[in-house]
C-alpha positions in Angstrom: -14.8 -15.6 22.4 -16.5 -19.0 23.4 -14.9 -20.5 20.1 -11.5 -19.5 21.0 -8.6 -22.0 22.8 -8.6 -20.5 26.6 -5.0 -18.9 26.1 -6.4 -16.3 23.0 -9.4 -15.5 25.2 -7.4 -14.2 27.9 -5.8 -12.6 25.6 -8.9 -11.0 23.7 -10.3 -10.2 27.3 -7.3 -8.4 28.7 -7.0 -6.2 25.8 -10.4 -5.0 26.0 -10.2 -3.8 29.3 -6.8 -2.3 28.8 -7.6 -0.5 25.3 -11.4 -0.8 24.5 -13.8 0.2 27.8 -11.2 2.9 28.8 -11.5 4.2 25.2 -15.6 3.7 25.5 -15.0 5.7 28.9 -13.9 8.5 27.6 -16.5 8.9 24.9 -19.2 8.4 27.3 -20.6 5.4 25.9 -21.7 3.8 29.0 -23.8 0.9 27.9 -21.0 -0.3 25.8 -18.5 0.1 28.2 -20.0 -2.1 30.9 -21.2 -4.7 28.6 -17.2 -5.0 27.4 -15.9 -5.0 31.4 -18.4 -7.5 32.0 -17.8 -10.2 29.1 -14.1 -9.3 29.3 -14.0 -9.9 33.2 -15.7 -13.4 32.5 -12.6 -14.7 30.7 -9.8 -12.6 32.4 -10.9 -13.8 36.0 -13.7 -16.6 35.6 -13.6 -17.5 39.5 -13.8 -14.0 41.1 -16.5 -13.3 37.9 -19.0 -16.2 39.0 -18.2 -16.3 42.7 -19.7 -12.7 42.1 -22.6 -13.6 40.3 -23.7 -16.1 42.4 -23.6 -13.5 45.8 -25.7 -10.8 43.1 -28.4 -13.9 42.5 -28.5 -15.1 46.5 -29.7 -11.3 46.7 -31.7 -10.9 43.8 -35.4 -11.9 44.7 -34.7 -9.5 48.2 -33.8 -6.5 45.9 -36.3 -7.1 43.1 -39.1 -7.0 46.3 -37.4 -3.7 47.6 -36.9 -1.8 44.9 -40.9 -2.5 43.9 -41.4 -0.8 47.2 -39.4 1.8 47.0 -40.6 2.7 43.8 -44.4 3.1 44.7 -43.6 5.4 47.8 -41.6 6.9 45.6 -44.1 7.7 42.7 -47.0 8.3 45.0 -44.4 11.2 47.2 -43.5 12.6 43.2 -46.9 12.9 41.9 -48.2 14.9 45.2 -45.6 17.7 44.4 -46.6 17.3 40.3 -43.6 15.9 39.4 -43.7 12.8 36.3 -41.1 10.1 36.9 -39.9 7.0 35.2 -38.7 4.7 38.1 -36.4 1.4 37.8 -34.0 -0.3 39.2 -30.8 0.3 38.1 -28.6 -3.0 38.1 -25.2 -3.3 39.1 -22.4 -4.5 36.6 -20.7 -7.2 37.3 -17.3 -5.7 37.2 -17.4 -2.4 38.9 -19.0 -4.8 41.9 -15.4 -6.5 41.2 -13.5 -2.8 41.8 -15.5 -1.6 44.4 -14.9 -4.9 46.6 -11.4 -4.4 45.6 -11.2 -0.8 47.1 -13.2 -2.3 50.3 -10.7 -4.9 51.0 -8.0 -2.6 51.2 -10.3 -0.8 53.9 -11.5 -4.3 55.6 -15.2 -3.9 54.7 -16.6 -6.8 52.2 -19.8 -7.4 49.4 -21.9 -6.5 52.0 -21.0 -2.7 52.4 -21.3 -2.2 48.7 -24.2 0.5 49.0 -25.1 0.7 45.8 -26.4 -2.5 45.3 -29.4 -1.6 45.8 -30.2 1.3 43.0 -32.9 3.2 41.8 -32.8 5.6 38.7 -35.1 8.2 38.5 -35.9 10.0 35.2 -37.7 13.2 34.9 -38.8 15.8 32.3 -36.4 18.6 33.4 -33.2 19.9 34.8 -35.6 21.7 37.4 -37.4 18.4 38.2 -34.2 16.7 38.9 -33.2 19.2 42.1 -37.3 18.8 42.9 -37.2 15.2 43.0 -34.0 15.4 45.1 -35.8 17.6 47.1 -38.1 15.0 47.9 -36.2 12.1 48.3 -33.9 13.8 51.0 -37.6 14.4 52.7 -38.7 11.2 52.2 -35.1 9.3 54.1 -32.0 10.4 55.2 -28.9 11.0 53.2 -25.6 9.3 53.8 -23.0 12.2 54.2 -20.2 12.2 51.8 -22.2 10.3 49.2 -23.7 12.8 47.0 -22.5 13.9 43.7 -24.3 16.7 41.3 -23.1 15.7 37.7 -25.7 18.4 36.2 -24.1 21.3 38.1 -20.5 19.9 37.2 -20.8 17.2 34.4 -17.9 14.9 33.8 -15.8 15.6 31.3 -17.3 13.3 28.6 -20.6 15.2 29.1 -22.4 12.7 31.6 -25.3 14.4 33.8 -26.6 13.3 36.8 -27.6 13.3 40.5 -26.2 10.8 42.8 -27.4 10.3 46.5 -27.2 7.5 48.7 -30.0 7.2 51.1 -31.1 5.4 54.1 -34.6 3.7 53.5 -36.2 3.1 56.8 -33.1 3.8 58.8 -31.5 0.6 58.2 -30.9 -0.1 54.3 -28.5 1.7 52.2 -30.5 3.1 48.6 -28.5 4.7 45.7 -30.8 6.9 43.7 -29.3 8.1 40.3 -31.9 11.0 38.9 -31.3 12.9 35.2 -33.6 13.9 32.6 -34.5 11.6 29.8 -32.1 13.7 27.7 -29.2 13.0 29.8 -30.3 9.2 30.4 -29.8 8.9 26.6 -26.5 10.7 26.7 -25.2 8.8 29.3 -26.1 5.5 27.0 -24.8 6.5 24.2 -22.3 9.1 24.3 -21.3 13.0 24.0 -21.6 12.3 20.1 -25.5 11.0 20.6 -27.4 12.2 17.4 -31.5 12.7 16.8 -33.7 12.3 13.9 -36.6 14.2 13.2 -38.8 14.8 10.4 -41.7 17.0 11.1 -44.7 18.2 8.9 -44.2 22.5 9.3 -47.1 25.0 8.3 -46.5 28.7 7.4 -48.8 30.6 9.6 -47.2 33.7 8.0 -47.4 33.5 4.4 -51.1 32.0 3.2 -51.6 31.0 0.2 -54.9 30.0 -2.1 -57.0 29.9 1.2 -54.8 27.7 3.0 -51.3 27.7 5.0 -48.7 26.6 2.9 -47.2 23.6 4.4 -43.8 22.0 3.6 -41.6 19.6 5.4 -38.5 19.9 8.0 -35.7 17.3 8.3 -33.4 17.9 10.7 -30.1 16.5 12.1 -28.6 17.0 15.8 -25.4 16.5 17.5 -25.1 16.7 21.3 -23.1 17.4 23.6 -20.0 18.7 21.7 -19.7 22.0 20.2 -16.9 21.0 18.0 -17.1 22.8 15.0 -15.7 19.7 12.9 -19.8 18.5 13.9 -21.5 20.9 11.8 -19.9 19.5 9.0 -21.1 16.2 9.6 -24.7 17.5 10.2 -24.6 19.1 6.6 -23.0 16.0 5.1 -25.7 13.6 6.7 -28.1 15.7 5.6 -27.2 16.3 2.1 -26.9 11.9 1.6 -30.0 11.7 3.2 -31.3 13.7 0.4 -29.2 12.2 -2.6 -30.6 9.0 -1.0 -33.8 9.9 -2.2 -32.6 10.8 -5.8 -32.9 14.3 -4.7 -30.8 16.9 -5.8 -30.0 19.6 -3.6 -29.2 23.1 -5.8 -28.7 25.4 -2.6 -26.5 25.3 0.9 -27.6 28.0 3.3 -25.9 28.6 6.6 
């Protein structure tokens, strides 16, 4: 857009936020959808857009110093119950900071009630672990009523999975923690139609042959999220040009 006359970069802008992020919404493509909101918002409204950046950077060293803290009481509480975490801080977009102080005004509160500003994400190995590393969180500090959300239990519509909880870390500071498996971390990035790759060396422990296990090799193909029937034919199709892409022939389909 920087190479555009300001006029046609409104333009541009506005249309993505109308058309594009609520269409990347709805597929679940998270990353995408709050890079658009934020490079959009930066042409539709370039005040509000930098006055906001610049209360986000008064804040950041504070935040980057908490959430390092948080983070190793955090680990050290996870790993006495067994539990294997990936810990970061989870940064706030530049726009939905612009909608939530919108919604605030209208209730007289400012940029300083946002809670979520300060965010953690925490991923785990299992939908078990999730609920276990809530457990311990809500030991660890207090929950703010009326702030917790389970997206595992009842997923969105476009297939996202989470828990949500906001916290209050040493009785005083407001902490949003957002924990989901790795699996659902990628789903959330990517969307309901996230696929996987894998190509895996297989041995037939049932049928030796010459002395040995006859060994042969498994590509696969996934599709997640959806059980739309219209995906297994993409699966096959990706899978049979994978194969023509190695000037392999395939003679047989079996289902």
């Amino acid at each position: 857009l920087d190479v555009l006359l300001p006029e046609r970069q409104r333009s541009v802008a506005k249309e993505t936020l109308e058309i594009y992020t609520p269409l990347a919404h709805r597929l679940g493509i998270w990353e995408l959808k709050w890079q658009l909101e934020d490079l959009s918002f930066r042409y539709v409204e370039p005040e509000r857009y930098y006055q906001i950046v610049n209360l986000i950077a008064a804040q950041r060293a504070q935040r980057e110093s908490f959430i390092t803290q948080v983070t190793q009481i955090l680990s050290r509480e996870l790993g006495k119950v067994g539990l294997r975490a990936e810990m970061s801080g989870r940064p706030k977009h530049i726009y939905s900071i612009h909608q939530k102080m919108e919604r605030y005004s209208a209730l007289g509160k400012d940029f300083d009630d946002i809670h979520d500003l300060q965010a953690l994400r925490v991923l785990v190995d299992t939908m078990p672990d999730c609920y276990s590393a809530l457990g311990v969180i809500h030991s660890l500090w207090r929950p703010l009523p009326g702030e917790f959300d389970d997206f595992i239990a009842n997923p969105k519509p476009n297939g996202y999975q989470s828990l949500h909880t906001v916290v209050i870390y040493q009785g005083r500071v407001p902490l949003e923690v957002q924990i989901r498996t790795h699996d659902m971390h990628h789903i959330a990035g990517y969307g309901v139609a996230a696929h996987w790759y894998y190509i895996a060396s297989i041995f037939r422990y049932e049928r030796p042959q010459a002395g040995r296990y006859r060994q042969h090799y498994q590509f696969g193909y996934e599709a997640i999220g959806d059980d739309d029937p219209a995906l297994d034919a993409e699966v096959i199709d990706m899978a049979w040009q994978f194969f023509l892409s190695l000037n392999l022939h395939p003679q047989h389909l079996n289902g």
